[in-house]
N, C-alpha and C positions, 0 to 999 in steps of 0.2 A: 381355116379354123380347125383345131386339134380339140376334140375333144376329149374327159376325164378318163376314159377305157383307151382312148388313142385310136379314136373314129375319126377319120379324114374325109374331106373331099363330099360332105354331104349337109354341109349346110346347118349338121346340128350338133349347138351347144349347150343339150342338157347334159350330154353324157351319158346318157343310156347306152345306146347303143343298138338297139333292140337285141338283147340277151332275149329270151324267154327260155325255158324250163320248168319240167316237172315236178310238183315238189310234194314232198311224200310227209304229211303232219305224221306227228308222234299222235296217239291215242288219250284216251281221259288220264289226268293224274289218280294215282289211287286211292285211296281210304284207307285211313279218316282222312279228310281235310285239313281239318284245323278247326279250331275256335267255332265262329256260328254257320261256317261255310255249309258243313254237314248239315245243319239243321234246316239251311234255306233249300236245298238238294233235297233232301226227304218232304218237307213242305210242300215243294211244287210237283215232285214225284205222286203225292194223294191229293192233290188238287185238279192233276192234267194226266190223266187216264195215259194219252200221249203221249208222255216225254219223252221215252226211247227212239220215239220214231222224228220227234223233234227237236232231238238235241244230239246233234253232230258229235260233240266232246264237252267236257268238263276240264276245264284247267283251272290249276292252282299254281299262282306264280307271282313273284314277288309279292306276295303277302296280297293277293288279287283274284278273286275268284270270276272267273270270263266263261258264261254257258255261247257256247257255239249254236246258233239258230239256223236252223233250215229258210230257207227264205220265206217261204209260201203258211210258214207256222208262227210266222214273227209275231202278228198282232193278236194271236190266239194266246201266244206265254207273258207277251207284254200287257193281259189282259188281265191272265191269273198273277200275275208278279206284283201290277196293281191291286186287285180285289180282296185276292185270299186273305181274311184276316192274319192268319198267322207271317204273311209276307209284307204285305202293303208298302210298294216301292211305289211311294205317291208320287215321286219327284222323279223325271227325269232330266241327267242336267247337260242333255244337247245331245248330238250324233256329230263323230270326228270321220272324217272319212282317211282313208288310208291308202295308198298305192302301190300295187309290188306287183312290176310290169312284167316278174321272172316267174312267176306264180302260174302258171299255164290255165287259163280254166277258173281263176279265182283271183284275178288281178285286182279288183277292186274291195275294198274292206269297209261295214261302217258298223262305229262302233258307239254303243250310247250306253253311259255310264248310270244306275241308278241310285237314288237314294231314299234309306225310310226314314222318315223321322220319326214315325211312333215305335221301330226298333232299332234303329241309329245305327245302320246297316249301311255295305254301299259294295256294290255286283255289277258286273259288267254284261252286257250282251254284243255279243260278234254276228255279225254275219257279213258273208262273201260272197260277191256275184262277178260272170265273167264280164271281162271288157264289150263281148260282141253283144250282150244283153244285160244292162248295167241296173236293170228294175231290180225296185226293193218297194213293199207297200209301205202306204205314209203310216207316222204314229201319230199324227195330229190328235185323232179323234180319240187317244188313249191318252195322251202328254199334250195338251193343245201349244203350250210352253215349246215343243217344239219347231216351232212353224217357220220361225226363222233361219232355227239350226238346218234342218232341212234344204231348205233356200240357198245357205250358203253354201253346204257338201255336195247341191247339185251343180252349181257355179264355180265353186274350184275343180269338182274330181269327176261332175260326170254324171252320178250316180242320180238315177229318176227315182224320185218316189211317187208311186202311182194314189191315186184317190186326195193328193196334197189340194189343198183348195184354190192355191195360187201357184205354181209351184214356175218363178220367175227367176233371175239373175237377180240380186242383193248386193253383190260390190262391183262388179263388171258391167261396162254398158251391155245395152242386148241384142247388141249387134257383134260382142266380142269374138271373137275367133277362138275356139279349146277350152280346155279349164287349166285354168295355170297353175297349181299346185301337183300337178301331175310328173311323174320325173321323167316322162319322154317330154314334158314341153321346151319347146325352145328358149331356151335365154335371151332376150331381144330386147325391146324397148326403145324409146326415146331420146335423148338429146337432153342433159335437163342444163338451163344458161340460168348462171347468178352472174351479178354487175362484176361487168370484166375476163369472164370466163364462160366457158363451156365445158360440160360432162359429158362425155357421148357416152351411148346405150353401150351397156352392157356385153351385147356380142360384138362388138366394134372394139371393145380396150381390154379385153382380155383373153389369154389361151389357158384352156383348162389341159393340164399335160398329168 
C-alpha cells in the first residue's frame, strides 16, 4: 500500500506519514481590529485582570476574531466572556476539534465558536494541547449545551475534558480502537455487500500516490 506522501511498506493509509515539525505562529494581529472586535478585546481586558497572561494571541482573520487561551485559564475567560454584561456570550455553539500532527508540541486543537444574542456578536476561542497530554477542562458547567460536543471531540480526536460528567464515546462503540478523525488514522474498514455485489474496505481498493 503507497501512501498520499509515498510511505511504503508500513501498513498506513492515512497518509501522514508521521511528518512532525516545529511551527513557529505569527504573533497577535494589530490594532484596530475592526468593527466590534476592538470592543470585545478591551471588555475582557477590564473585566479579567489577567488577560495578558491568558491569552496566547489575538487574531484577526477572515473577518473572525479567535482569542488563543492558555489551557489552564480556559474556564476562567469562558466565565467572564459569559458574565460581563458588556460581553455576554451566552451561547456556545459546540467545541470542533482539529488535528495538526506537524505541529510539534501543539498537535491537538479545540475550538468553540461563541455567540451573544443580546449583542449579536460571534468570537472564537482556540486552544492547543500536545498529543502526549491531550487534557483540556470541561465547559459543561459554563455552556452545559456542550455536553455533547464534548463527547464527540473526545471520540473522534482524542482530546479529554477533565471535570465532563460523562465524558463517553457518542458515535464509536467503546471498545473502539483510536479516534478516527485524526490524520495519522488509518484508512481501513469493512466489506460493505449490496444484493449481488461486494464493496471492500477502503484500504483493500485503493492507492493513495
Amino acid at each position: 500500500m503507497t501512501g498520499a506522501f509515498g510511505v511504503t511498506g508500513t501498513g498506513d493509509t492515512s497518509g501522514f506519514g508521521g511528518l512532525v515539525r516545529t511551527v513557529a505562529h505569527s504573533g497577535s494581529s494589530e490594532r484596530p481590529y475592526g468593527g466590534y472586535f476592538d470592543d470585545v478585546a478591551d471588555d475582557l481586558e477590564r473585566a479579567y485582570p489577567e488577560f495578558s497572561q491568558a491569552i496566547e494571541r489575538v487574531v484577526v482573520d477572515r473577518g473572525e476574531l479567535t482569542l488563543h487561551v492558555k489551557r489552564e485559564k480556559l474556564v476562567e475567560v469562558a466565565q467572564k466572556l459569559r458574565d460581563t454584561e458588556s460581553l455576554r456570550f451566552e451561547i456556545c455553539m459546540g467545541v470542533n476539534g482539529v488535528h495538526y500532527p506537524e505541529e510539534s508540541g501543539r498537535e491537538l486543537h479545540a475550538v468553540f465558536p461563541l455567540l451573544s444574542m443580546t449583542h449579536n456578536r460571534r468570537i472564537r476561542l482556540e486552544v492547543s494541547v500536545p498529543d502526549s497530554d491531550p487534557h483540556l477542562p470541561s465547559l459543561v458547567e459554563v455552556w452545559p449545551s456542550n455536553n455533547w460536543h464534548e463527547r464527540e471531540t473526545y471520540d473522534m480526536f482524542g482530546i479529554i475534558f477533565d471535570g465532563h460528567p460523562g465524558l463517553t464515546r457518542i458515535l464509536m462503540p467503546d471498545d473502539w480502537p483510536g479516534h478516527p478523525q485524526r490524520k495519522d488514522y488509518p484508512l481501513g474498514g469493512i466489506e460493505i455487500e449490496y444484493k449481488g455485489a461486494t464493496v471492500p474496505a477502503p484500504s483493500e481498493r485503493r492507492q493513495y500516490r
